[in-house]
C-alpha positions in Angstrom: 0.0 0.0 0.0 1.3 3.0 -1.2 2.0 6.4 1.7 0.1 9.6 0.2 1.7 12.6 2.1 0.6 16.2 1.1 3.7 18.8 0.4 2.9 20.5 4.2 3.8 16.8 5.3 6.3 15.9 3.3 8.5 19.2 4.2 7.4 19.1 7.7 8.6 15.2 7.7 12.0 16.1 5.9 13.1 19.1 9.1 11.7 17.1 11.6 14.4 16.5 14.0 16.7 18.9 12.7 18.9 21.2 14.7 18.4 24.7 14.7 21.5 25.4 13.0 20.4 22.8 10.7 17.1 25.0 9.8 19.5 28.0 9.4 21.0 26.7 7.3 18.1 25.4 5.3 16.6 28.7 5.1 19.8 30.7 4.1 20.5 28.2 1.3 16.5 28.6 0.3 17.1 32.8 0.3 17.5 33.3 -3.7 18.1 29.8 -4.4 15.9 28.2 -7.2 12.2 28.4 -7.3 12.3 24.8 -5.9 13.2 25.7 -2.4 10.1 28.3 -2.2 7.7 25.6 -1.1 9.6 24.9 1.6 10.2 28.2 3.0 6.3 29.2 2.5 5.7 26.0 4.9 8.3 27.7 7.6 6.2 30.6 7.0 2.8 29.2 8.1 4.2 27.7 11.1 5.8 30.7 12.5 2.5 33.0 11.5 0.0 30.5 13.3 2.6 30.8 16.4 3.1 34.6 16.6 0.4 37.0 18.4 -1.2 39.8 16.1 1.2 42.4 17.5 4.1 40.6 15.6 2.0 39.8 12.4 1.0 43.4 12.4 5.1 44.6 12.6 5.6 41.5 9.7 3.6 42.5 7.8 4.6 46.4 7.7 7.9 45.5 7.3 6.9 42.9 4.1 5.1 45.8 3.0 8.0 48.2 2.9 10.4 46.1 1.4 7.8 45.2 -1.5 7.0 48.9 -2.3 10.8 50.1 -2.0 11.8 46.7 -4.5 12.8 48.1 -8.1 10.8 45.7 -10.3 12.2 46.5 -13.9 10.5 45.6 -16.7 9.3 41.4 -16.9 11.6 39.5 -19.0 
């Protein structure tokens, strides 16, 4: 019988048990790495926004929100 594990599961199964120097270093090699590694990284994301109080999302998300408008897209290629 075959094990059917969504993507939440699989990444959450694959940095289980990890140090935290391990995760550092998992995020830091995501940061600008290929498109691959963004799944990942959106899954550390959703953990550490259930598990922060409002206050912090608020100061997040102003910060996300400066750092998008101040970004020089350029034309798409």
């Amino acid at each position: 019988m075959a094990i059917t594990m969504d993507l939440r599961q699989a990444i959450l199964h694959k940095i289980h048990g990890k140090s935290e120097g391990d995760l550092r270093s998992m995020i830091e090699g995501s940061i600008d790495a290929q498109e691959a590694a963004l799944p990942g990284l959106g899954v550390i994301f959703e953990m550490m926004w259930k598990n922060i109080d409002q206050t912090k999302q608020n100061a997040l998300i102003t910060m996300l929100h400066s750092k998008i408008e101040a970004t020089d897209l350029g034309p798409l290629k």
